[in-house]
C-alpha positions as CSV (number, residue, x, y, z in Angstrom):
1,X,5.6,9.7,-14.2
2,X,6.0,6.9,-17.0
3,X,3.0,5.8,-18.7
4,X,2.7,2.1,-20.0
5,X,0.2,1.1,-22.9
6,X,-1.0,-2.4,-21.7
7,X,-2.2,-4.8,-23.8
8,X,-6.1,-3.6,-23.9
9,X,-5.0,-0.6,-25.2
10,X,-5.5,1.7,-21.4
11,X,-2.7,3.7,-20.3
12,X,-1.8,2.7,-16.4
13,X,0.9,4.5,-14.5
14,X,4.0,3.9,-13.1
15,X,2.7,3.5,-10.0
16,X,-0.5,1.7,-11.1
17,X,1.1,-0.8,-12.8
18,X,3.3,-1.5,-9.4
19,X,0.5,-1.9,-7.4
20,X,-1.2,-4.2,-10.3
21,X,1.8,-5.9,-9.5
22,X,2.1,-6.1,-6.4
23,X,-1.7,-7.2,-6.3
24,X,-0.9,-10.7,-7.9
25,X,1.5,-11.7,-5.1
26,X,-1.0,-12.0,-2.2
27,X,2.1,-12.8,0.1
28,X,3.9,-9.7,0.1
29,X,1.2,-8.3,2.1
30,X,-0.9,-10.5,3.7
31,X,0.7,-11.8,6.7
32,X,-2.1,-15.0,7.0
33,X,-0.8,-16.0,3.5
34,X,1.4,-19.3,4.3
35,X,4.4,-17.8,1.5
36,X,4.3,-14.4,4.0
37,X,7.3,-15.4,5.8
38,X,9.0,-17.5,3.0
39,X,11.5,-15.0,2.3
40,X,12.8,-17.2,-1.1
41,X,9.7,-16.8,-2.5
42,X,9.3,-12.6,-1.9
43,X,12.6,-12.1,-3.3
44,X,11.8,-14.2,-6.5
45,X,8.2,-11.9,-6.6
46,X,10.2,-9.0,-6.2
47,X,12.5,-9.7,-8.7
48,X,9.6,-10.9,-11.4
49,X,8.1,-7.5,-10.2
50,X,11.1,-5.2,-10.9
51,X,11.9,-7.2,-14.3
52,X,8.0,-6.1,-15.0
53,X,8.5,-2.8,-14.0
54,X,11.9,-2.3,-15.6
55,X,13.6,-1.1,-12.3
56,X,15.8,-2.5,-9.8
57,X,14.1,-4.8,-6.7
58,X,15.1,-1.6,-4.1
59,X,13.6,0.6,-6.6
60,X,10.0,-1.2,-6.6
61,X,10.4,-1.9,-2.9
62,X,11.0,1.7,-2.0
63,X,8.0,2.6,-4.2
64,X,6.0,0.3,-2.9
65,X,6.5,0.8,0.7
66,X,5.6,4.9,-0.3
67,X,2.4,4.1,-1.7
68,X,1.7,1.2,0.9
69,X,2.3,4.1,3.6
70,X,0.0,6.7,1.8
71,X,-2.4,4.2,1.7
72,X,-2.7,3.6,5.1
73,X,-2.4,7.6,5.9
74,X,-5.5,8.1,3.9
75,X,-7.3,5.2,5.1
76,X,-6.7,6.5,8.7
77,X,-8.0,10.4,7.7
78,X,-11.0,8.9,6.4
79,X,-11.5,6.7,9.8
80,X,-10.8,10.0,12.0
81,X,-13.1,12.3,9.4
82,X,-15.7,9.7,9.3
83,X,-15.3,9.2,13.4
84,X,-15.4,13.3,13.9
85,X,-18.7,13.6,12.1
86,X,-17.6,16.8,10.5
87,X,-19.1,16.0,7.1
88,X,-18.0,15.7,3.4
89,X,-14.0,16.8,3.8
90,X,-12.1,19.6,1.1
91,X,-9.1,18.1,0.8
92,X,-8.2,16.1,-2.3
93,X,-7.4,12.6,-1.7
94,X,-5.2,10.0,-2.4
95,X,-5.8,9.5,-6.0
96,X,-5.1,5.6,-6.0
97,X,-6.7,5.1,-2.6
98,X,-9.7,3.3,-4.5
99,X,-6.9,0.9,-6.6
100,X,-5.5,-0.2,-3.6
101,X,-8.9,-0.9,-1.3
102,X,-7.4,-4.4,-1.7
103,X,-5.4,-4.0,1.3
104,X,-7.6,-2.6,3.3
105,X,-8.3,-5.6,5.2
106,X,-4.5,-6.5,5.5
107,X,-3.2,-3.0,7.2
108,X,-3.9,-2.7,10.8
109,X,-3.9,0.8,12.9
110,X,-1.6,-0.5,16.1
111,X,-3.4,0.3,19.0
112,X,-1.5,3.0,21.0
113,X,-1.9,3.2,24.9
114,X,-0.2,6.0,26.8
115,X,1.4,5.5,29.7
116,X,1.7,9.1,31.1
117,X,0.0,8.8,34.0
118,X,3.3,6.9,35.5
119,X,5.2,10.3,34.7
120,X,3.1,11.9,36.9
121,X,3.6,10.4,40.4
């Protein structure tokens, strides 16, 4: 993973400095932002994001929609560990779960219903 020295002297990540990014263009995730469905305007973020980034728009876009999925993986094991009442958990999490908290209010879990009980009769 490529590190980048930014300007305060810190080292951020390839991936931090995607979701830093990211971060600063509210409408590529929110969908109550008014730009959400303005497709014009994502493509020119996503292009100011890849010339950031130094990688093609499919490139950032990939990695963003990888890290937007583990995200929301993690932020679902810690609903179901936290639901279960098992306790403190073992296994090593997400390490940029806490850098990306800021879409926590802008991923919903779908509510599944099962239908099953048709199959049955």
């Amino acid at each position: 993973m490529v590190n980048e020295v930014m300007d305060n002297g810190t080292h951020k990540s390839t991936n931090e400095l995607l979701i830093d990014c990211v971060r600063g263009y509210p409408h590529l995730y929110n969908h109550q932002d008014k730009n959400f469905k303005n497709n014009l305007m994502k493509e020119n973020s996503w292009n100011e994001i890849a010339s950031v980034m130094k990688m093609s728009v499919s490139e950032c876009q990939v990695q963003w929609t990888r890290l937007r999925d583990k995200f929301a993986r993690e932020k679902r094991q810690m609903e179901l560990e936290t639901r279960s009442g098992s306790g403190a958990s073992r296994r090593t999490t997400f390490a940029l779960y806490e850098t990306m908290l800021f879409l926590e209010k802008h991923i919903k879990r779908r509510q599944y219903v099962c239908l099953c009980y048709n199959l049955l009769y």
